[in-house]
DRENFIVO-330263 format. One record per residue (C-alpha): residue in three letters; y, x, z. Coordinates in steps of 0.1 Angstrom, whole numbers, plus 5000, padded with zeros to 4 digits. Each point is the difference from the previous one (the first is absolute). Example, Ala and Ser with C-alpha at 12.3 -4.5 7.8 and 13.67 -1.06 7.14 Angstrom:
  type  north  east    up
   Ala   4955  5123  5078
   Ser   5034  5014  4993
REM end
This chain:
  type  north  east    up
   Unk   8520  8303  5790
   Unk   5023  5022  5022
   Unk   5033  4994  4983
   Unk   5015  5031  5000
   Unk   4971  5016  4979
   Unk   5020  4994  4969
   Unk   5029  5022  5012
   Unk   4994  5030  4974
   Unk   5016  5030  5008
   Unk   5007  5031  4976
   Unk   4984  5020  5017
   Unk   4955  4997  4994
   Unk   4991  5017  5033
   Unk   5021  4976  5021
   Unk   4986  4965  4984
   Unk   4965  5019  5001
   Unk   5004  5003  5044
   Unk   5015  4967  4998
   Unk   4969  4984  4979
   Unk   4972  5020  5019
   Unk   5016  4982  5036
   Unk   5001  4968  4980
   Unk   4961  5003  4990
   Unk   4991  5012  5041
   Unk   5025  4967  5013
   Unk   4980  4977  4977
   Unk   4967  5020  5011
   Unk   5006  4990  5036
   Unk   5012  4961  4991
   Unk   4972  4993  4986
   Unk   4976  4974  5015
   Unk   4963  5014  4996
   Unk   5001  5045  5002
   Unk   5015  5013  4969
   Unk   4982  5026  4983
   Unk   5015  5036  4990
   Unk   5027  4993  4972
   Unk   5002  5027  4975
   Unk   5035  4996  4985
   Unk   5000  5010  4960
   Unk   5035  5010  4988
   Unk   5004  4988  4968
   Unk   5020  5023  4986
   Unk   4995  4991  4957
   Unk   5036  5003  4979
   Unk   5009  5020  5027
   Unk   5006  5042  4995
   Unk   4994  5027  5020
   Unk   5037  4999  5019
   Unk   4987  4965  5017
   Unk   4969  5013  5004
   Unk   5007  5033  5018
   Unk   5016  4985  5033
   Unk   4969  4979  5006
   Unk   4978  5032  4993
   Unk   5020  5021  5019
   Unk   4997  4973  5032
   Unk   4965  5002  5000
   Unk   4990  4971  4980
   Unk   4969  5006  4975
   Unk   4988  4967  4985
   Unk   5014  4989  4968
   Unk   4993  4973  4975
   Unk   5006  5002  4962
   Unk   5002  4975  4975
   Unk   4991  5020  4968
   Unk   4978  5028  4990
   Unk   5022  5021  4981
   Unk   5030  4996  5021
   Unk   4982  5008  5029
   Unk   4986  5032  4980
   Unk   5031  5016  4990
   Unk   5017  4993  5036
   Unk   4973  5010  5028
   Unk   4986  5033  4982
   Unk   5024  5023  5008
   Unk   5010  4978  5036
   Unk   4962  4999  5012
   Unk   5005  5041  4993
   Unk   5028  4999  5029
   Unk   4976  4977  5020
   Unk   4965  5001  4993
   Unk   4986  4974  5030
   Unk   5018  4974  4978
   Unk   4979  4964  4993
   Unk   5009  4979  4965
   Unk   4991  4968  4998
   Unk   5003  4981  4966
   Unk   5012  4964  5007
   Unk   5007  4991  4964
   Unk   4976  4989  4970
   Unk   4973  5028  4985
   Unk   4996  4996  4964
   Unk   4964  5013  4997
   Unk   5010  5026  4978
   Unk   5020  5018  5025
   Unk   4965  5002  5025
   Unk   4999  5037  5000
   Unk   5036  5008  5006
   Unk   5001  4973  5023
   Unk   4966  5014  5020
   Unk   5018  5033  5000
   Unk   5031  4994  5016
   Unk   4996  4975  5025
   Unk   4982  4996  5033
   Unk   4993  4966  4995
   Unk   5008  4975  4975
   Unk   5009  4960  5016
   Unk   4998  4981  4966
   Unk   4965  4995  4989
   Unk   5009  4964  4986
   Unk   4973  4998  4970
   Unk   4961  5008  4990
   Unk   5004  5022  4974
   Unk   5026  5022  5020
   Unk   4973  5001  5027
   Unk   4973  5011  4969
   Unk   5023  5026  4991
   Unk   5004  5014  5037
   Unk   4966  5002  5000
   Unk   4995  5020  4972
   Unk   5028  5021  5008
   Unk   4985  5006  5034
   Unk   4967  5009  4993
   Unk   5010  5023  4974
   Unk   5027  5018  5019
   Unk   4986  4998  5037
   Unk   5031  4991  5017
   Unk   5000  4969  5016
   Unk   5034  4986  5018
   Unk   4999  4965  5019
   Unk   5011  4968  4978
   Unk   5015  4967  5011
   Unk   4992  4970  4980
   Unk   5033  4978  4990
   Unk   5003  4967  5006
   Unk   5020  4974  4981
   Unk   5003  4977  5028
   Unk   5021  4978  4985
   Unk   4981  4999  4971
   Unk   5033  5007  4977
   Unk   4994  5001  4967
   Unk   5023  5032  4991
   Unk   4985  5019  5032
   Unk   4971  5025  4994
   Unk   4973  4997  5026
   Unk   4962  4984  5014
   Unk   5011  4958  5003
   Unk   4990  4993  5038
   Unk   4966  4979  4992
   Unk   4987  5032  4982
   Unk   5010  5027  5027
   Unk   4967  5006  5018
   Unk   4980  4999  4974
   Unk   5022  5022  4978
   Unk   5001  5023  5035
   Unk   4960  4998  5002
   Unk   4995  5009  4965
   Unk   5024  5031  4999
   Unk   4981  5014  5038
   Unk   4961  4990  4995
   Unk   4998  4997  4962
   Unk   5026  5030  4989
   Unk   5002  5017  5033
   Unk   5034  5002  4997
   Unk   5019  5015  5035
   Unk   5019  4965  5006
   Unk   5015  5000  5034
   Unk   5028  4968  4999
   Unk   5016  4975  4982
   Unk   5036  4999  4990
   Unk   5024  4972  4985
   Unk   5035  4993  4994
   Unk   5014  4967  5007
   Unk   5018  4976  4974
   Unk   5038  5009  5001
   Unk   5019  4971  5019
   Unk   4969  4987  5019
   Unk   4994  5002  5034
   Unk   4975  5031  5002
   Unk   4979  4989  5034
   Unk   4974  4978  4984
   Unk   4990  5027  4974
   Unk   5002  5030  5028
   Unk   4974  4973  5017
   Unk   4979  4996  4970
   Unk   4999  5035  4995
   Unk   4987  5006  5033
   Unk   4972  4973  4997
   Unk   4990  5012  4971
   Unk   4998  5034  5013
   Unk   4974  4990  5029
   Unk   4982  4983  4977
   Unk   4996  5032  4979
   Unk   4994  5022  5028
   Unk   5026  5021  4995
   Unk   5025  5019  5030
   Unk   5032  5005  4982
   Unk   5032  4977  4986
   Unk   5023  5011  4984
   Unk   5030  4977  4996
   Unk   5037  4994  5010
   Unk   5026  5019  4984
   Unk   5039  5005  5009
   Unk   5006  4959  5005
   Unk   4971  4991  5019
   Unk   4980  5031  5013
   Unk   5009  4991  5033
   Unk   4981  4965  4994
   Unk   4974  5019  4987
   Unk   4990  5018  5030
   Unk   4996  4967  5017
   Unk   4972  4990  4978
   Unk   4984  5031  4999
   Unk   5013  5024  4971
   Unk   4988  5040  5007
   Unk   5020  5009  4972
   Unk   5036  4989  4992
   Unk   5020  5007  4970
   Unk   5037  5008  5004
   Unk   5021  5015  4978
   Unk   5036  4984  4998
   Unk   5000  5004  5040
   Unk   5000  5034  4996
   Unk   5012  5010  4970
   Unk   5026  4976  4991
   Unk   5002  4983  4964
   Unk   4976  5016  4972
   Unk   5021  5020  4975
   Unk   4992  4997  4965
   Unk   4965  5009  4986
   Unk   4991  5036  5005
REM end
């Protein structure tokens, strides 16, 4: 980790240059050829005068945690900036399927069977399909939503050949306090063994790490934004 990746400045635009060059220095350190790094600001408990800065520099990738957060915030933003791409990063409760299917371009926590039967349905019955991400729980934490590692490919199969659900990657999260290597490792063996292109993992701690294992798609928000302000 590049030490001075945790100086956070007031200003988004400025710590969003300053991450970008960190993502391209750890693209060029690493040992075997990185692959393109799509950088996904995550900008949930966050409002539109943090938000603005990092539109207006150009940046149009963003990950949200919840539905209706992300609902009442990016409508009348994505009518400044229509080219804008939402990723949901945080748990679906099935019931939110069609809201969720509607707003974002592509949802990274498909932790559970019956949220992959409900995309489905949705799916077929709406005819907009947007690509998924399975989550892994690779520390198998008890509290943690997400597919345990020794059920990942066959949870992954199930969803593409049986469901013919649009899965394109895994994702995980680390444990808090442990060193997030080895599950950025498993993640990526579990990914060849799934046949499938794109990680996404790393966020504002350890994206840099990350990239050296692999990750297409890294999650920062506190980088960028600063601290989260209270619940929207």
């Amino acid at each position: 980790m590049i030490s001075d990746s945790k100086v956070i400045s007031a200003d988004p635009a400025a710590n969003l240059k300053t991450v970008l060059a960190h993502i391209a220095a750890a693209k060029d350190a690493a040992i075997a050829a990185a692959p393109e790094v799509r950088l996904v600001a995550v900008s949930k408990g966050h409002k539109e005068d943090r938000i603005l800065p990092v539109l207006a520099a150009g940046h149009r990738l963003f990950g949200e945690n919840r539905v209706q957060e992300a609902k009442a915030k990016w409508a009348p933003l994505r009518a400044q900036f229509p080219d804008i791409e939402l990723h949901l990063i945080g748990p679906l409760q099935t019931n939110k399927v069609r809201d969720a299917l509607g707003l974002f371009d592509c949802i990274q926590s498909l932790d559970r069977p019956r949220l992959a039967e409900a995309l489905k349905a949705e799916m077929e019955k709406g005819g907009r399909r947007i690509p998924l991400f399975v989550e892994v729980n690779t520390g198998e934490e008890a509290q943690k939503a997400g597919i345990v590692p020794k059920d990942t490919v066959s949870f992954a199969a199930q969803c593409r050949e049986q469901m013919g659900l649009p899965v394109i990657g895994l994702m995980c999260i680390p444990p808090l306090g442990e060193e997030p290597a080895p599950h950025f490792a498993l993640l990526r063996e579990l990914a060849r063994e799934c046949g499938l292109a794109s990680l996404s993992m790393g966020m504002s701690d350890d994206y840099e790490t990350a990239i050296r294992f692999g990750a297409t798609h890294v999650r920062v928000g506190t980088a960028i934004f600063g601290e989260r302000e209270k619940a929207i």
